[in-house]
Structures are given as C-alpha cells and as structure tokens.
C-alpha positions in Angstrom: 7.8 2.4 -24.0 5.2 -0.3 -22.6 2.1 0.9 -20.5 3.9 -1.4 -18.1 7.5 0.4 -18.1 5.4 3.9 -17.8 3.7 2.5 -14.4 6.8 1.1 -13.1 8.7 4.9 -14.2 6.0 6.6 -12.1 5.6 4.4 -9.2 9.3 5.1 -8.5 9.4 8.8 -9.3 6.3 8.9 -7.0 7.9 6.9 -4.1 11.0 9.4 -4.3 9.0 12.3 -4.0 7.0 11.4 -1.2 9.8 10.8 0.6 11.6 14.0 -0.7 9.0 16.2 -0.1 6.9 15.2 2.6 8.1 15.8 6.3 6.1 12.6 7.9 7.9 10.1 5.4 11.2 9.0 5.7 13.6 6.5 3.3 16.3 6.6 6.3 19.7 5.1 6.4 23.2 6.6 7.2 23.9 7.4 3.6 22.7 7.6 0.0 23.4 3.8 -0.8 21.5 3.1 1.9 18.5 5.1 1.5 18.6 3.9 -2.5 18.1 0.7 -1.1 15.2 1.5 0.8 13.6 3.1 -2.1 14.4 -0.1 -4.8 12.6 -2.3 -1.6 10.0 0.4 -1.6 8.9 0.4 -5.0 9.6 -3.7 -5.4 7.2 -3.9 -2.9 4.6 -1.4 -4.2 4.8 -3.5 -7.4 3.9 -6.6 -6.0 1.3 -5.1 -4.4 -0.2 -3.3 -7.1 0.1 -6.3 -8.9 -2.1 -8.4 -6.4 -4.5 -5.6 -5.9 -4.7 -3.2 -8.8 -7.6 -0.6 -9.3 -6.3 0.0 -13.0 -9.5 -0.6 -15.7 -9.0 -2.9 -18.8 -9.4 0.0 -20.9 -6.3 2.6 -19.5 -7.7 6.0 -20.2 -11.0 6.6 -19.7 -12.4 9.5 -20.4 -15.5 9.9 -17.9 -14.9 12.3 -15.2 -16.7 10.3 -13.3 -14.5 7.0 -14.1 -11.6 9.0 -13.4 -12.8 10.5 -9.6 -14.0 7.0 -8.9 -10.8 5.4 -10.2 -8.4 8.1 -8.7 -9.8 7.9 -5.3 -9.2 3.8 -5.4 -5.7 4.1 -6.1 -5.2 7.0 -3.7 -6.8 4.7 -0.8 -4.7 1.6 -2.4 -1.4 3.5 -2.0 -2.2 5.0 1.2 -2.6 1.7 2.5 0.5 0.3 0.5 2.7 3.0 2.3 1.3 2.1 6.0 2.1 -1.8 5.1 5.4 -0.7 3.9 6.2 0.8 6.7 5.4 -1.5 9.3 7.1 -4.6 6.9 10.0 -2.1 7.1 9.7 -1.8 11.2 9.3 -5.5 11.5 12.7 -6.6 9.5 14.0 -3.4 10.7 14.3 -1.3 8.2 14.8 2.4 7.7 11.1 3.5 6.1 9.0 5.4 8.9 5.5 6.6 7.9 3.9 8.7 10.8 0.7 8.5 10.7 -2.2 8.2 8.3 -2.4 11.6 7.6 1.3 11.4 6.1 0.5 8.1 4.6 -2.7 9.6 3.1 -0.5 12.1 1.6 2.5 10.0 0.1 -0.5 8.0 -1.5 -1.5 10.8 -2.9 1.9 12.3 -4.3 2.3 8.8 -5.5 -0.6 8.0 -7.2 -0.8 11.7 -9.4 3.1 10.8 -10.2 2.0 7.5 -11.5 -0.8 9.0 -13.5 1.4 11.9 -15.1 3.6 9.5 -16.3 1.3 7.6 -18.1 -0.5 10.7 -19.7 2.8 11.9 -20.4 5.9 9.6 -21.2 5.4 8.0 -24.7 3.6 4.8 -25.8 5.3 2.7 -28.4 4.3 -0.4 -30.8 1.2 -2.1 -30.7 0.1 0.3 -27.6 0.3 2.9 -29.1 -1.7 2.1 -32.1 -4.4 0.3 -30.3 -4.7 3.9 -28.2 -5.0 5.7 -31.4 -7.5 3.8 -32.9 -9.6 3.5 -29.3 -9.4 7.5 -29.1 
C-alpha cells in the first residue's frame, strides 16, 4: 500500500468517526445512501484541500517530539478549519453536513487528524516505500 492510499484510508476512517462519535457533527440525510454521499463529498473535499494546503514534511516520519507536536498541532488547526469550510460549502449548495461550532469542529479536526496518523503508523507500506523507510530508519 502507497503512503498516498494510507492518507486517503485514514482521512475517511477519520471523517466517519467524527461524525459517528461526536454530537456537534452531523453527515445528515434521510437515509444511509444519503449520508454515504455526504461522507464520499466530505472526504473528496478534504483531499483537495489537503492537497492545496498540506502540513505533511518531505521526510514522513520524523522522529523529534518536537517535529511531531509542531506538526500535529498544524494538521489539527488545518482540519479544524477544513471541517468549518465543509460545512458552510455544504450549507451553501444545501447539503446535509452541519458543524456547530468551533468547539465541535476543533474536535472532528482532531479525531480526524489522530485517525489519519494511526493509519499511517499502522497500515502496511509496500514497494519502493517501504524500502526507502527501512533504510531511512
């Protein structure tokens, strides 16, 4: 699996859980098709956006606690703010994602951004990845 496919894997495991879990966020919709949909648009547009304005290093693990608490609180503030765009994108074309408040979008940011991290510590690198990680560790 590509560093890439592990991102995208626990972008959308972290935008279901945020919904899922957290009272202030909700992927509405009168039924599960619908609310699927919400959370494909969701993630498509977290992609983008973390594609325009990503916080990830050149090197992808980096082992300075320092690096990590700098880089973590980046990517928490880049989600939160992701998930407060989403939302009002989604109000605008009238769509069924509501995000009340910061406080809640602070927190989906947050669920999101440790998903995405546990998936890359955790799901498998293959090929040329993976060797250029062993040899850099």
């Amino acid at each position: 699996m590509t560093e890439e496919n592990q991102r995208k894997i626990g972008l959308v495991a972290g935008i279901a859980l945020s919904a899922g879990l957290l009272p202030g966020v909700t992927l509405g919709g009168d039924g599960l098709p619908d609310r699927l949909l919400t959370a494909a648009l969701t993630a498509l547009l977290f992609m983008i956006l973390t594609t325009v304005v990503d916080t990830t290093p050149v090197f992808t693990r980096p082992k300075v606690p320092v690096v990590l608490l700098i880089l973590g609180a980046a990517g928490w503030l880049q989600d939160t703010l992701i998930w407060l765009l989403a939302a009002w994108l989604f109000d605008l074309a009238g769509g069924d994602l509501h995000v009340n408040g910061f406080a809640a979008a602070a927190l989906a940011g947050l669920v999101t951004r440790t998903v995405l991290w546990a998936a890359l510590w955790v799901l498998p690198l293959k090929g040329a990845e993976a060797e250029r990680e062993r040899v850099a560790s």
